[in-house]
C-alpha positions in Angstrom: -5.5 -7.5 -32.9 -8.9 -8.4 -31.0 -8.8 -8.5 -27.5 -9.8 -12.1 -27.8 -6.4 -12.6 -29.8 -4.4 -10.3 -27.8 -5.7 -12.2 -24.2 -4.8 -15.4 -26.2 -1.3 -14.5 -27.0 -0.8 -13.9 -23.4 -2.1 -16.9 -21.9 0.3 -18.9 -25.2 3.7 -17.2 -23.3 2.7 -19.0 -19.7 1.3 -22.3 -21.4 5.0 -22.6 -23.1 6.4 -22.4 -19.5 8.2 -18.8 -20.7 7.6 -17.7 -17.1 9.4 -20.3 -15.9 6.2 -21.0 -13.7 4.2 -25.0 -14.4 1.3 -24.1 -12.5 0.9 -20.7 -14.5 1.4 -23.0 -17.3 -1.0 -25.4 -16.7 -3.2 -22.6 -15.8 -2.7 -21.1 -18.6 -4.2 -23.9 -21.2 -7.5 -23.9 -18.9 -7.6 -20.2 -17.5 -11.8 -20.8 -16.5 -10.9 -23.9 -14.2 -8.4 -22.3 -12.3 -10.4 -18.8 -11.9 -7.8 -16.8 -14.3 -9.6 -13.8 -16.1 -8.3 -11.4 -18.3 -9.2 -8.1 -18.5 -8.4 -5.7 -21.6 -7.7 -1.9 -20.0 -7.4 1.0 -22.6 -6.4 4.3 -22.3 -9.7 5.9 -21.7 -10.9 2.8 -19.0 -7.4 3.6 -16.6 -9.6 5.8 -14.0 -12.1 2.5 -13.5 -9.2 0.2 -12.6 -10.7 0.0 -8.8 -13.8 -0.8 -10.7 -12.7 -3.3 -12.4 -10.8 -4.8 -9.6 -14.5 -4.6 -7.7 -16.4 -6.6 -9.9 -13.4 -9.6 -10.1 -13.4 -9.7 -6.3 -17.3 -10.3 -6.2 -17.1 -12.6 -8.9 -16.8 -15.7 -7.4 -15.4 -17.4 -10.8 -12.4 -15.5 -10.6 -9.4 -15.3 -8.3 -6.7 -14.4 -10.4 -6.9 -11.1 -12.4 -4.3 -10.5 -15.6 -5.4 -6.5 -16.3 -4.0 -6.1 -19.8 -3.2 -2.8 -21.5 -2.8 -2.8 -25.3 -1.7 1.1 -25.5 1.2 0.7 -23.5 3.9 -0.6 -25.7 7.0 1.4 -24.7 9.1 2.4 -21.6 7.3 6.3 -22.3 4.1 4.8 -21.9 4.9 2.5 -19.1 6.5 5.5 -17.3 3.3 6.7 -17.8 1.2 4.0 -16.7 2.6 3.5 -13.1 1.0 6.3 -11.7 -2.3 6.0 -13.3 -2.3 2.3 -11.2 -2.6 4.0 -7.9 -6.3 4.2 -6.5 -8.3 3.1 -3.6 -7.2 -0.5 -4.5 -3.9 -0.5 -5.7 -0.7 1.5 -4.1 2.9 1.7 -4.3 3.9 -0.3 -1.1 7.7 -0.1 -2.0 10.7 1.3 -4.4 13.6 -0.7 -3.9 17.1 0.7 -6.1 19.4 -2.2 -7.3 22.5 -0.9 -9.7 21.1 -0.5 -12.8 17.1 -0.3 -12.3 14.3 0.7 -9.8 11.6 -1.7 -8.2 8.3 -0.5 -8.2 6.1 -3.0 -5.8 2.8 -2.6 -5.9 0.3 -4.1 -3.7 -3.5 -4.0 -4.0 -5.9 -3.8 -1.2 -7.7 -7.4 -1.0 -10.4 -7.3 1.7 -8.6 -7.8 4.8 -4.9 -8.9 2.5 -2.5 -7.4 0.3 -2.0 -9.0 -2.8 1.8 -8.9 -4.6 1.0 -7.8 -8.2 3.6 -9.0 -11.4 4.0 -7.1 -14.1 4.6 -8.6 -17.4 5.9 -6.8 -21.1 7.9 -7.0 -24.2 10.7 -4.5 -22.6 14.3 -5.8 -22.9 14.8 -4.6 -19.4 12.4 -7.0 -18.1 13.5 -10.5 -16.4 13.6 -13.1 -19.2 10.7 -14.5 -17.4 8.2 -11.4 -16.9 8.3 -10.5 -21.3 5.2 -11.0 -22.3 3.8 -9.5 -25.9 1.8 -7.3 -24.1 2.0 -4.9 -20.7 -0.1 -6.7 -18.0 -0.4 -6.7 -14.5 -1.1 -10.2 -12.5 -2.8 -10.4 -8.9 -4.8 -12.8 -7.0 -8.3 -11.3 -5.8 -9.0 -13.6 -3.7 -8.0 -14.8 -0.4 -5.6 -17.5 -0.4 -7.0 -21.2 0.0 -7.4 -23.2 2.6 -4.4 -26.0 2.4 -3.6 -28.5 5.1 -0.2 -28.0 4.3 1.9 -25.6 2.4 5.2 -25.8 0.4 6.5 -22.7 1.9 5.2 -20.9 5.2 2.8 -18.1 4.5 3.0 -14.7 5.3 -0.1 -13.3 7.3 -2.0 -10.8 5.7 0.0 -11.5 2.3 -1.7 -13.1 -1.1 0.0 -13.6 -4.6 -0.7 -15.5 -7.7 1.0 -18.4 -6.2 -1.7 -19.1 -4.4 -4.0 -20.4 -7.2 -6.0 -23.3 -6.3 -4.9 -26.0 -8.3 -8.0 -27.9 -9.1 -7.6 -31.9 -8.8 -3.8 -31.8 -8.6 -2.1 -34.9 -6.7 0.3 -34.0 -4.1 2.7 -35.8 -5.2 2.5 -33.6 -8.5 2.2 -30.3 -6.8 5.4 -31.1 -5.3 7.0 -32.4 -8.2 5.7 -28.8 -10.2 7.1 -27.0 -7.3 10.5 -28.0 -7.1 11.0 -28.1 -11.1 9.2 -24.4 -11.5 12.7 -23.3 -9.0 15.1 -25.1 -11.5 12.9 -23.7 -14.7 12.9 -20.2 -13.8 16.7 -20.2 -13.0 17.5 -21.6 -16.3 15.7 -18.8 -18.0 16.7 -16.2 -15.7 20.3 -17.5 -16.0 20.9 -17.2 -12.0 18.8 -17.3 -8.9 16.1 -15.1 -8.9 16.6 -12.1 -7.2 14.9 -8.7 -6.3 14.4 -7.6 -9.8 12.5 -10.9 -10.6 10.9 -11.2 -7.2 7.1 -12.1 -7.3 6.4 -8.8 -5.0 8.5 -6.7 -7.8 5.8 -5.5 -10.1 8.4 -3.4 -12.6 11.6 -2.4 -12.8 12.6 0.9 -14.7 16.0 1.8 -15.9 17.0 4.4 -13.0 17.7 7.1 -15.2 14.4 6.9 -16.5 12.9 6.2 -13.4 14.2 9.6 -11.6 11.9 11.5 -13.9 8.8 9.2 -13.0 6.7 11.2 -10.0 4.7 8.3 -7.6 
């Protein structure tokens, strides 16, 4: 596939509300409004991933980042590609054991913030929620906006993709999109989410796989 089709399948799983997410769906079907770029990463362009990073946090048309990598299409080469994502921008902030798999949180170094990355992919292991038809990671490169009020506290020094400005959305609507993206991603998920699923989760690897995996 193109990377035009491939970036296009992606964006087709959040605009059908697979993630459980409304605003990453409404995102989704108008990705340039709400400052959502997606970048292709092959095997030979994994040592400029802090370069790429770079260039979306100077471009001021983009404040989400999706980093997509075609190659990796198995839990070998994911195992693979965890490591290569550390760098001056992104780091392994946490690894947090539940019974059957390991979380791998990373974070990545946003001016003066830390930004939650999601990882996404057509692994059966993977939340209902996160299986996208291609291995991607998800961060906001920006800091977060400036709202008069918020629908949940925020945590100093902390940014995530929640924190997409959503462009000419009522109030009333934002709240409405809020409270149904809770019910939405429990129904897919089957139960409330939990660490696994957690937005600061970015994968989770089988732990007997993951004991062989050196961060």
């Amino acid at each position: 596939m193109s990377d035009d089709e491939i970036v296009t399948s992606q964006l087709e799983f959040f605009a059908k509300n697979s993630s459980g997410c409304a605003f990453a769906a409404m995102a989704a079907r108008e990705p340039e409004k709400y400052e959502w770029a997606h970048q292709i990463v092959n095997q030979g362009s994994l040592p400029d991933l802090d370069s790429i990073i770079d260039k979306a946090i100077e471009d001021p048309a983009i404040s989400t980042l999706s980093l997509v990598f075609p190659h990796v299409t198995d839990l070998d080469a994911l195992s693979s590609l965890l490591p290569a994502l550390q760098g001056e921008r992104i780091y392994l902030h946490d690894l947090h054991d539940t019974a059957e798999n390991r979380c791998y949180r990373f974070r990545a170094r946003i001016g003066e913030d830390e930004s939650f990355i999601s990882g996404f992919g057509p692994y059966e292991h993977l939340p209902m929620t996160r299986r996208t038809p291609y291995t991607s990671i998800v961060m906001r490169v920006k800091p977060r906006p400036h709202y008069e009020w918020h629908m949940q506290p925020p945590e100093e020094g902390i940014i995530h993709v929640a924190d997409m400005t959503m462009k000419g959305l009522p109030g009333r609507n934002f709240k409405r999109m809020w409270r149904n993206t809770f019910l939405t991603v429990a129904g897919i998920l089957g139960q409330k989410p939990d660490d696994e699923s957690a937005a600061k989760t970015t994968f989770i690897m089988p732990l007997d796989r993951a004991a062989h995996i050196s961060l």
